[in-house]
Steps between C-alpha positions, in 0.01 A plus 500: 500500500258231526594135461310473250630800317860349583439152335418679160827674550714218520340318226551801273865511604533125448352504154722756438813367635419184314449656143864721501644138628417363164648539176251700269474316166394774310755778669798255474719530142517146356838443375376203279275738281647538167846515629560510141409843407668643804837334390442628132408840671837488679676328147361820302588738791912374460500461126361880478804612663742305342562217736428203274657247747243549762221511241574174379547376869118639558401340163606165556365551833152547278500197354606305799182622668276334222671346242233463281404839541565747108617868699881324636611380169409794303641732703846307555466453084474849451715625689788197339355682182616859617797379584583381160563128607191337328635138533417539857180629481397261225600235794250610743237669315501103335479395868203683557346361170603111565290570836197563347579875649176740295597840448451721215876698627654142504393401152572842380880517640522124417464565119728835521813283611419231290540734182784730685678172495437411125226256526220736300279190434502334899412888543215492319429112569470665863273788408223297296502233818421799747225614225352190525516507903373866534327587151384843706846566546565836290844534617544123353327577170685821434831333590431202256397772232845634553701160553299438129548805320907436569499139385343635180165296629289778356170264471497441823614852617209627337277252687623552804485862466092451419460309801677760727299767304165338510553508925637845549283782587432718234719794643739295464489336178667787297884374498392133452266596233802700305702124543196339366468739181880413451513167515187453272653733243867274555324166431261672207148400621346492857244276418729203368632370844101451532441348172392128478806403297791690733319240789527200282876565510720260648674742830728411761318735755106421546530770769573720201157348270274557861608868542461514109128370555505229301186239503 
């Protein structure tokens, strides 16, 4: 082998001796990337088969990563909620709310404990604030729909039930159209929650006279 031919051979074996000496960025797992959905991974894994205990251990662990982070607190609130003790679930899904946590699950399991524990109107207090947050939010529309219907809030049932029908596809517009049909026959005529006068009306919910399209 000629010296030449030699020189390029150790420089090859150099560079490549150098290279597997150092840590490769992209090859390397980061375990600071979204530590969060591998704990509620592990959370969901454990509640699946029954072992709450380590499920809420991996939950808190969730919201301990990033606190101000929605996907923790909803999934220790739910699973409070499955375990029939809503009081605690109430305490952190509120936890995850006073943070400024966003989250259409959090808002969601927020109002369901509020009204499993008897407070129908913080529920639905709760439901028109995430409306107002996330007006795209269908889950959020359909869920203040159904918070209304139960308080007997059939205006604004019916207005929130427009607004969730005027953004669904229209393949899926037929059970939400049925609601519609029933709620306008219930409060005798569609068009009056429109009507110039019904928006004059003195109402405790001006979510309730937007959704209703009022000027």
């Amino acid at each position: 082998m000629s010296h030449r031919s030699f020189a390029r051979s150790c420089l090859a074996a150099c560079a490549l001796t150098s290279l597997l000496g150092q840590p490769l960025a992209w090859a390397q797992p980061n375990p600071h990337i979204d530590r969060v959905a591998r704990a509620i991974e592990r959370g969901d894994t454990h509640r699946n088969v029954g072992d709450s205990v380590s499920a809420v251990a991996f939950y808190r662990d969730a919201i301990a990563a990033a606190p101000r982070r929605s996907e923790g607190y909803a999934a220790l609130g739910a699973l409070y909620l499955t375990l029939g003790e809503p009081a605690r679930a109430l305490e952190v899904l509120e936890a995850g709310v006073r943070v400024g946590a966003r989250g259409e699950a959090l808002w969601l399991a927020y109002a369901r404990a509020l009204e499993t524990l008897g407070q129908a109107r913080r529920a639905l207090e709760a439901l028109r604030r995430w409306v107002e947050l996330e007006p795209d939010s269908l889950g959020a529309l359909r869920a203040l729909a159904d918070a209304a219907e139960r308080s007997g809030a059939f205006v604004e049932a019916l207005a929130a039930r427009r607004a969730l029908l005027d953004k669904l596809t229209a393949g899926a517009q037929g059970p939400e159209q049925a609601q519609v049909r029933a709620l306008e026959r219930l409060l005798g005529a569609a068009e009056h929650v429109r009507a110039a006068a019904q928006c004059k009306e003195p109402s405790d919910s001006a979510l309730a006279r937007a959704l209703a399209r009022c000027p």
